[in-house]
MMTF fields as JSON, N, C-alpha, C and O atoms, coordinates in Angstrom:
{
  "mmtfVersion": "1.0.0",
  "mmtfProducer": "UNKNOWN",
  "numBonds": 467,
  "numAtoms": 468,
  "numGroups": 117,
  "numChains": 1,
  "numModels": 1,
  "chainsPerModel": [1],
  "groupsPerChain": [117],
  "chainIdList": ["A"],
  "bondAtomList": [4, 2, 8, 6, 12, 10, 16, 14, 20, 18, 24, 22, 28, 26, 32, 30, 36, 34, 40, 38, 44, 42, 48, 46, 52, 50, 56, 54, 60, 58, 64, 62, 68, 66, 72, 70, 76, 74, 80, 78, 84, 82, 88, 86, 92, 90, 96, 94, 100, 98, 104, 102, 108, 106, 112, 110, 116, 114, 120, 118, 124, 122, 128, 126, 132, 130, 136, 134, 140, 138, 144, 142, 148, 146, 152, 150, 156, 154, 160, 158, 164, 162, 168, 166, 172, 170, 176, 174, 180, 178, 184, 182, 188, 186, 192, 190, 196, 194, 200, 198, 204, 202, 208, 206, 212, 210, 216, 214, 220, 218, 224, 222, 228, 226, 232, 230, 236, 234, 240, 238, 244, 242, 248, 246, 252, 250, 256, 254, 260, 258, 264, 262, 268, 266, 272, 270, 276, 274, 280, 278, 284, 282, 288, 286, 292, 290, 296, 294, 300, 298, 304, 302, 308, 306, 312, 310, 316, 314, 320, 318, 324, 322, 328, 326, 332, 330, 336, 334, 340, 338, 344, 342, 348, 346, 352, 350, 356, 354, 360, 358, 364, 362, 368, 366, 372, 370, 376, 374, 380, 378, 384, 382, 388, 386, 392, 390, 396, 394, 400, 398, 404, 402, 408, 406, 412, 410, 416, 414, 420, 418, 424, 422, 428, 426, 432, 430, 436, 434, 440, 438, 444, 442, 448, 446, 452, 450, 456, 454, 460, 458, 464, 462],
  "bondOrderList": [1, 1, 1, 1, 1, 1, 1, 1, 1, 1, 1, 1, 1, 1, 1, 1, 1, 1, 1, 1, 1, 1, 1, 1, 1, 1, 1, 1, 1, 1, 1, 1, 1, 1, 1, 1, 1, 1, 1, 1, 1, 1, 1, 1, 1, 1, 1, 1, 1, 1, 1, 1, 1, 1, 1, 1, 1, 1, 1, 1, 1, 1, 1, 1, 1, 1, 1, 1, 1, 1, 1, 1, 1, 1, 1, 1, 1, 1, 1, 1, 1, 1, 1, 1, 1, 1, 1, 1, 1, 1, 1, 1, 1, 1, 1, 1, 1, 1, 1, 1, 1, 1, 1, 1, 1, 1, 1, 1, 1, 1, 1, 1, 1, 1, 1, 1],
  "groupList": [{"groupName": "UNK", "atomNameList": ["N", "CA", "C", "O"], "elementList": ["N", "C", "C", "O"], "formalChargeList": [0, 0, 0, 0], "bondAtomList": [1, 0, 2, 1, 3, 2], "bondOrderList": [1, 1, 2], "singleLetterCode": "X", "chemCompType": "L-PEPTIDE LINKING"}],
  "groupTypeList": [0, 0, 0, 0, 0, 0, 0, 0, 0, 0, 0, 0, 0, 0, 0, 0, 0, 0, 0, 0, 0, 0, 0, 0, 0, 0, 0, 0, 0, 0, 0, 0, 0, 0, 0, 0, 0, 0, 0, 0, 0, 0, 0, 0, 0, 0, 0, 0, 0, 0, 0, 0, 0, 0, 0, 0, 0, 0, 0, 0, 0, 0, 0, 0, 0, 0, 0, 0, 0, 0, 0, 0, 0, 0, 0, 0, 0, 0, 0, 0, 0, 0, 0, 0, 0, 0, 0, 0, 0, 0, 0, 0, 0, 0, 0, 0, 0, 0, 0, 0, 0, 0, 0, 0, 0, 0, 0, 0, 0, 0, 0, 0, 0, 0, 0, 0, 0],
  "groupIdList": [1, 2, 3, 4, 5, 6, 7, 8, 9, 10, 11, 12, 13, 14, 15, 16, 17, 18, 19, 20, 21, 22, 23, 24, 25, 26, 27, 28, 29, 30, 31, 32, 33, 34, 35, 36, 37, 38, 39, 40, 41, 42, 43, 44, 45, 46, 47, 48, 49, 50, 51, 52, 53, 54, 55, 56, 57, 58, 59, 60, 61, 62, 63, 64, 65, 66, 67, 68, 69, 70, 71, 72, 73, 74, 75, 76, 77, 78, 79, 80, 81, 82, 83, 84, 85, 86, 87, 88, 89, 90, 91, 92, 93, 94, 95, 96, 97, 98, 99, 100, 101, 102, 103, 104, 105, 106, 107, 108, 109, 110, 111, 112, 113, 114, 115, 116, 117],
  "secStructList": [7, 3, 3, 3, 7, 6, 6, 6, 1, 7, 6, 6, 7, 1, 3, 3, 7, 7, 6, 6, 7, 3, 3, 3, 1, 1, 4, 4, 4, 6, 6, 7, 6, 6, 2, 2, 2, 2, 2, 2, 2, 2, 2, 2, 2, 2, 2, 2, 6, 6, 6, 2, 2, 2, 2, 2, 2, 2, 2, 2, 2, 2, 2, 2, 2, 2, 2, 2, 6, 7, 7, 2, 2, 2, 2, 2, 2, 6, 1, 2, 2, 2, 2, 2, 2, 2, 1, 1, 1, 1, 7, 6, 6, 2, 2, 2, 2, 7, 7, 6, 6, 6, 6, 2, 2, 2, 2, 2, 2, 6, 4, 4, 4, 4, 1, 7, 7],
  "xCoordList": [-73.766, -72.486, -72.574, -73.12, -72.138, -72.447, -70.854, -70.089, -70.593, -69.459, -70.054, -71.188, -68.813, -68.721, -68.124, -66.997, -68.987, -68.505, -69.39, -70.449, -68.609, -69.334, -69.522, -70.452, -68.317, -68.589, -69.831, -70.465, -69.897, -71.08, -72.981, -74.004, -72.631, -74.143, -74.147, -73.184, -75.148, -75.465, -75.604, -75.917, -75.486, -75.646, -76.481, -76.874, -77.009, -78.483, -78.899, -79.822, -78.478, -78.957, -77.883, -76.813, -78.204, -77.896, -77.101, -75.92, -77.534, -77.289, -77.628, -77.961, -77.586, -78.134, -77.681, -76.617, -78.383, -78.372, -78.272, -79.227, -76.792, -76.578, -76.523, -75.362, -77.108, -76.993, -75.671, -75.414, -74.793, -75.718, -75.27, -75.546, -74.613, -74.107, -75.01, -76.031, -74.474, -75.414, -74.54, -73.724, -74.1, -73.105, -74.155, -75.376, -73.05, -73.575, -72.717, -71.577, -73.41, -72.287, -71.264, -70.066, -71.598, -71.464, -70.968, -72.032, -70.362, -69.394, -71.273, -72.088, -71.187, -72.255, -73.773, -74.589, -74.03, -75.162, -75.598, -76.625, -74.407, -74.35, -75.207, -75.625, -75.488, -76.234, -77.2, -77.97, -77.949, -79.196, -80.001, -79.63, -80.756, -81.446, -82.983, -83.691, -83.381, -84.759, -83.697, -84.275, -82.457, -82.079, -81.661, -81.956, -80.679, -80.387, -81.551, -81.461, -82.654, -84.112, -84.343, -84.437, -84.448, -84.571, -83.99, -84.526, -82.75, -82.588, -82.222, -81.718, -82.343, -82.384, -83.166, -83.128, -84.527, -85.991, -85.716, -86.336, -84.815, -84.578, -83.882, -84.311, -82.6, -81.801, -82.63, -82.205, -83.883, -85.233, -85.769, -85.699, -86.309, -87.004, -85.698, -86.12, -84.299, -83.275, -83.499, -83.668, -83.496, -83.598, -84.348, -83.965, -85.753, -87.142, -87.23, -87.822, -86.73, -86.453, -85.279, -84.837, -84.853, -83.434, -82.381, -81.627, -81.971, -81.477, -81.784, -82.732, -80.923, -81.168, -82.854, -83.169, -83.536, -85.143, -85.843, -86.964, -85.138, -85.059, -85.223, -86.077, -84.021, -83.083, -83.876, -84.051, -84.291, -85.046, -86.427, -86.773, -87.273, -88.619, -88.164, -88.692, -87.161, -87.005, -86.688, -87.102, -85.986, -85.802, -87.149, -87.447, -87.98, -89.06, -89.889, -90.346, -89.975, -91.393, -90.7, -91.421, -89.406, -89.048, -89.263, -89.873, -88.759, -89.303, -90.869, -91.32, -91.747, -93.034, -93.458, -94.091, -93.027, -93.282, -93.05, -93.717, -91.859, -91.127, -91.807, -91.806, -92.354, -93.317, -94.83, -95.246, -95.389, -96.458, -96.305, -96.909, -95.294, -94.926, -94.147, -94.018, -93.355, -92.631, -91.616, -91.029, -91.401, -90.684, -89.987, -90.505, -88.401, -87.489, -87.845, -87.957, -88.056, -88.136, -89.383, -89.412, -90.615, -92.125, -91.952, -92.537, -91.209, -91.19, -90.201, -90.55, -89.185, -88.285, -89.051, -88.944, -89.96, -90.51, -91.573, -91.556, -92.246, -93.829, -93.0, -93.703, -91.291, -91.479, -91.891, -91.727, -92.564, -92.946, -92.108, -92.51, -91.207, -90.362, -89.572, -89.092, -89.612, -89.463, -90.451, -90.216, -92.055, -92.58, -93.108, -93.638, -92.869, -92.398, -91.632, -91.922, -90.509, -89.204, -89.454, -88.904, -90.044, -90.729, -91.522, -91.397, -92.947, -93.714, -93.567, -94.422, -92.489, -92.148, -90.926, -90.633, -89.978, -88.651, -88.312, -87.353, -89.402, -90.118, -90.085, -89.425, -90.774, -91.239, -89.766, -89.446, -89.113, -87.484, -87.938, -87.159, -89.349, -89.372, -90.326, -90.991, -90.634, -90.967, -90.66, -91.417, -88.903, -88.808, -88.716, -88.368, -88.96, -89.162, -90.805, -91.301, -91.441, -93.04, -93.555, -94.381, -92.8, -93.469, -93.71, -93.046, -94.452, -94.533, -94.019, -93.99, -93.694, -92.766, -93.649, -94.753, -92.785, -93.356, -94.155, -95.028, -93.796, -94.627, -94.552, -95.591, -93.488, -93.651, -94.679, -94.568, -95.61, -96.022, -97.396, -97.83, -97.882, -98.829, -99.019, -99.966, -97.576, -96.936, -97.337, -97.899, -96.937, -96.652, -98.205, -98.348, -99.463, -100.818, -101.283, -102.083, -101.171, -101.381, -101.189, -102.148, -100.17, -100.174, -100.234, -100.038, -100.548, -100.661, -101.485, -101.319, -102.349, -103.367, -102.216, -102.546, -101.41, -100.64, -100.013, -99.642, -99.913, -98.919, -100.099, -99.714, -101.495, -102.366, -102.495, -103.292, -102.076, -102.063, -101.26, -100.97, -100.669, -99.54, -100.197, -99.472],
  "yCoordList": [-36.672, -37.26, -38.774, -39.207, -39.461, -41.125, -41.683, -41.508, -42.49, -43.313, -44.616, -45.005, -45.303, -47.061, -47.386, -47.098, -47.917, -49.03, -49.955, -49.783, -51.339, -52.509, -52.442, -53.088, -51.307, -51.914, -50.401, -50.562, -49.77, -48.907, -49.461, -49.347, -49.943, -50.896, -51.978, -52.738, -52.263, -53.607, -54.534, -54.155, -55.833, -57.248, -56.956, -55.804, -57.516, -57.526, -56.272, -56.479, -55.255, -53.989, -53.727, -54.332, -53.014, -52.23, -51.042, -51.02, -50.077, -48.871, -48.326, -49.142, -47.121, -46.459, -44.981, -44.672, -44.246, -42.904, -41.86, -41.213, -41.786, -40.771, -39.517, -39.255, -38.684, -37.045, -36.354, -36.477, -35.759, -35.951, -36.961, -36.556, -38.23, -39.016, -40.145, -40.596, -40.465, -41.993, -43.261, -42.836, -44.198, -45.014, -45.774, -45.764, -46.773, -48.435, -48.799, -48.337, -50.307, -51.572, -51.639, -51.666, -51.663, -52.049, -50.743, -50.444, -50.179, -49.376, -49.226, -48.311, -50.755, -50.246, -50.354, -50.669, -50.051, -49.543, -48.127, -47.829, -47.388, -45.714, -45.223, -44.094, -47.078, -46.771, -46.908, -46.522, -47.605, -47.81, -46.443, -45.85, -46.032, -44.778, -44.982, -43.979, -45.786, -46.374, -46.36, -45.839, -46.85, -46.999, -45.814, -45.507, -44.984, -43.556, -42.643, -41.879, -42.718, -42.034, -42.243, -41.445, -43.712, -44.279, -43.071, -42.097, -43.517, -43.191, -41.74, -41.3, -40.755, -39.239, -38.908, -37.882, -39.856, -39.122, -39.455, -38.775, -40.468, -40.86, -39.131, -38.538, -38.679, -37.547, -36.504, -35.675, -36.355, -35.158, -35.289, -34.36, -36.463, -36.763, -36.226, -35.328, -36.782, -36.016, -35.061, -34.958, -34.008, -33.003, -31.937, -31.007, -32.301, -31.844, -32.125, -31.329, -33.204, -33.285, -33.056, -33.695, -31.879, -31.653, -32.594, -32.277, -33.986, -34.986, -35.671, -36.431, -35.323, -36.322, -36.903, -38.062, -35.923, -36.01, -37.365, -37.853, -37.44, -38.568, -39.634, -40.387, -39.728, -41.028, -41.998, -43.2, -40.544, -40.975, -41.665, -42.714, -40.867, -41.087, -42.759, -43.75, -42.822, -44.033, -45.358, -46.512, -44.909, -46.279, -46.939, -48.128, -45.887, -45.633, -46.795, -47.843, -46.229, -46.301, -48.028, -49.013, -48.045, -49.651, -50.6, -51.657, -50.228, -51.072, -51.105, -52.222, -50.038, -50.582, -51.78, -52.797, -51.453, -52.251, -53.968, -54.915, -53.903, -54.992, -56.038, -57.245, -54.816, -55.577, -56.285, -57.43, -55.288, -55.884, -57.091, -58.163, -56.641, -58.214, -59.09, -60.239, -58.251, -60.072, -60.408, -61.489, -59.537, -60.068, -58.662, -57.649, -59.138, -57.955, -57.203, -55.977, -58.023, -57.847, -56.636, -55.504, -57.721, -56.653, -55.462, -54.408, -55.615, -54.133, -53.275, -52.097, -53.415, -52.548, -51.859, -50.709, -53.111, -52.195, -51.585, -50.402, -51.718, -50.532, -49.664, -49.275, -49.017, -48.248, -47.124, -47.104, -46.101, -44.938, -44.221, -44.113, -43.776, -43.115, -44.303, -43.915, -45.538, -46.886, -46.425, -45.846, -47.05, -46.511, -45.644, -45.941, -44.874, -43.451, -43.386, -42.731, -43.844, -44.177, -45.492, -45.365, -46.417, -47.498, -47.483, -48.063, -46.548, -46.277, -45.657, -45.735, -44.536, -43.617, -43.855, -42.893, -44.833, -44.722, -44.718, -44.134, -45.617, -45.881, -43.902, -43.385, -43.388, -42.091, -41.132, -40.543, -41.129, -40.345, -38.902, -38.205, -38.115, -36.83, -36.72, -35.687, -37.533, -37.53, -36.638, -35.94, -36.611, -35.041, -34.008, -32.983, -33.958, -32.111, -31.559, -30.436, -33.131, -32.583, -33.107, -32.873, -33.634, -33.599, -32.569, -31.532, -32.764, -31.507, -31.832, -32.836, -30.757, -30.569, -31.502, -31.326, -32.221, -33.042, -34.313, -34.902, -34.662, -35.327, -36.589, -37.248, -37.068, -38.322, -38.35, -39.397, -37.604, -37.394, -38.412, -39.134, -38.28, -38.949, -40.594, -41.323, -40.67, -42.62, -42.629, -43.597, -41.377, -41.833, -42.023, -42.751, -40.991, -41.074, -42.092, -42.514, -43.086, -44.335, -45.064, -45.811, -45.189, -46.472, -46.105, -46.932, -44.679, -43.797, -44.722, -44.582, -45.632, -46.25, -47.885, -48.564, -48.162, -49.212, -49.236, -50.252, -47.76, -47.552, -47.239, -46.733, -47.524, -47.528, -48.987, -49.29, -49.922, -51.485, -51.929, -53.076, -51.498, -51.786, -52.011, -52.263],
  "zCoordList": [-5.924, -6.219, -6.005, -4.99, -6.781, -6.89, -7.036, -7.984, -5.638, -5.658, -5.654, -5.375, -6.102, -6.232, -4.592, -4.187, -3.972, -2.536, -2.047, -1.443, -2.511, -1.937, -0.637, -0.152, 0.552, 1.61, 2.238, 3.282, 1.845, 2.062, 1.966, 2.642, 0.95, 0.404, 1.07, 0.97, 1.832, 2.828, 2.057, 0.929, 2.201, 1.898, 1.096, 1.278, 0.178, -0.296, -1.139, -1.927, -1.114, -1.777, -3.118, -3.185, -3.877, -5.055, -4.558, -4.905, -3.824, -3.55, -2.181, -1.321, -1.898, -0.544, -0.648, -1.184, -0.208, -0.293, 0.893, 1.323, 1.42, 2.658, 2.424, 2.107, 2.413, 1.82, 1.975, 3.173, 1.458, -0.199, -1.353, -2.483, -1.278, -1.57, -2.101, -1.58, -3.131, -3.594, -3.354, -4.173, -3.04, -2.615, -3.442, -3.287, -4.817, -5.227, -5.106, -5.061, -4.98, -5.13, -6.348, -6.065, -7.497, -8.798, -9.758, -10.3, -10.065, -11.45, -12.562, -12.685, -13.153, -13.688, -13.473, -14.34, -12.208, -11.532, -12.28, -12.891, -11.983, -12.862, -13.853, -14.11, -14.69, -15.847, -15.613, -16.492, -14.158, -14.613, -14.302, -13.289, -14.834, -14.35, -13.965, -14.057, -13.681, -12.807, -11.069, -10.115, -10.859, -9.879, -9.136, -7.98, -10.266, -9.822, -9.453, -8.492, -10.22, -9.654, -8.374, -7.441, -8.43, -6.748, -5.857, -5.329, -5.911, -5.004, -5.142, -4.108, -6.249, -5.776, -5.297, -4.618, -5.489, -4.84, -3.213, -2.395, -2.747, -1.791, -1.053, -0.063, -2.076, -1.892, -1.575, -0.769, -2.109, -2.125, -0.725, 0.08, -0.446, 0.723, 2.217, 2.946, 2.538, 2.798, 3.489, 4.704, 2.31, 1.96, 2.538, 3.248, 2.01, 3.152, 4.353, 5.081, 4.847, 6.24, 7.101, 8.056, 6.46, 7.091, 7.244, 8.164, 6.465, 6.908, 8.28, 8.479, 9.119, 10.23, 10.813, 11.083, 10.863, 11.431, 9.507, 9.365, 8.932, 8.121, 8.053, 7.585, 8.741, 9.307, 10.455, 10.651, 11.165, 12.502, 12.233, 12.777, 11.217, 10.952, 10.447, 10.952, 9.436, 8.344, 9.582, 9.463, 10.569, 11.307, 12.031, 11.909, 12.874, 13.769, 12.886, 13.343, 11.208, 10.483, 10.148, 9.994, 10.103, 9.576, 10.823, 10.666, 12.082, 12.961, 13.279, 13.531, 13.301, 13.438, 12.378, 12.658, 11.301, 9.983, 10.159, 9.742, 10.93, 11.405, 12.682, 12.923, 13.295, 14.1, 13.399, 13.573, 12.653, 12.176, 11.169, 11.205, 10.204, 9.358, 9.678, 9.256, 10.822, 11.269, 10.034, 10.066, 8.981, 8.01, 7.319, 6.851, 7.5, 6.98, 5.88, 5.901, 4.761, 3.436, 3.295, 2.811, 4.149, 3.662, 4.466, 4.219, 5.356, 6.622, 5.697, 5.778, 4.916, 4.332, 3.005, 2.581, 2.441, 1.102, 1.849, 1.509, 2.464, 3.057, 3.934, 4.867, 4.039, 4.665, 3.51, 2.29, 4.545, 3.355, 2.526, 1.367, 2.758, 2.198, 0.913, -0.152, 1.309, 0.224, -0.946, -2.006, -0.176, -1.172, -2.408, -3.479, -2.015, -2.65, -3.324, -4.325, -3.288, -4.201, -5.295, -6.389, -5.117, -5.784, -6.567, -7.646, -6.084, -7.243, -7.892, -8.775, -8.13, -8.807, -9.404, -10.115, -9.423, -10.0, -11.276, -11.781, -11.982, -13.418, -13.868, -14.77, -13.145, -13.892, -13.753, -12.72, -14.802, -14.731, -14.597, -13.947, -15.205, -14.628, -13.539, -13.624, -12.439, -11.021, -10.244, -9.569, -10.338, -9.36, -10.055, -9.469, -11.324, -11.912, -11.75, -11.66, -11.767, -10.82, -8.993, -8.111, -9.201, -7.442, -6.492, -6.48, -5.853, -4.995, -3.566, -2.854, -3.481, -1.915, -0.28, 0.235, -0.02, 1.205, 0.552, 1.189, -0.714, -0.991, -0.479, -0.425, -0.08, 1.053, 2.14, 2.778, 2.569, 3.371, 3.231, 4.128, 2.029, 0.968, 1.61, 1.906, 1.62, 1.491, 3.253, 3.766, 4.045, 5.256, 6.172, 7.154, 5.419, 5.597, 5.194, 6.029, 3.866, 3.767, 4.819, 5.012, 5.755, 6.499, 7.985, 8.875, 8.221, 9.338, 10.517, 11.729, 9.919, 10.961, 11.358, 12.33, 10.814, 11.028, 12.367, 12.955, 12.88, 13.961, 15.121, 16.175, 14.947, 16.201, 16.229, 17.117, 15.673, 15.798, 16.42, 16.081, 17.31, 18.258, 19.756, 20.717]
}
């Protein structure tokens, strides 16, 4: 389900995705469908993780990120579950093939980032 609220969407963003809800800024955001992908694959990921254990992984994995780059921007796109949603938003039938847990992929990529602490 996709509502319009500027004050839901943080400064700076397009959209955001609280399960099971898509919240954009913008009326015609609706149309873009590279963005709506975004963020359903965002709704998928959710999903597999029972929501909340999500939320938890997504903050954990943004502050380590935050520590190593020192910079909002690069710590928000390398979180994994970002990535995942990024390289794939382009592909509109992504979630009629992905396979289940497939965030997991994004989160083994940078798995050695969090022994650099």
């Amino acid at each position: 389900m996709i509502f319009i609220s500027k004050f839901m969407v943080p400064k700076g963003y397009t959209g955001i995705t609280l399960y099971p809800f898509i919240f954009l800024k913008k009326k015609h955001y609706k149309k873009n469908k590279i963005l709506i992908n975004h963020e359903k694959i965002h709704l998928r990921q959710q999903l597999e993780l029972l929501i909340f254990p999500f939320y938890v992984i997504y903050g954990l994995d943004y502050l380590v990120k935050l520590i190593v780059y020192k910079n909002h921007l690069i710590a928000y796109k390398n979180i994994s579950f970002e990535r995942e949603a990024y390289q794939n938003e382009s592909n509109l039938n992504y979630l009629k093939n992905r396979k289940l847990w497939a965030f997991t992929k994004y989160l083994k990529q940078q798995f050695f980032l969090y022994f650099l602490l």
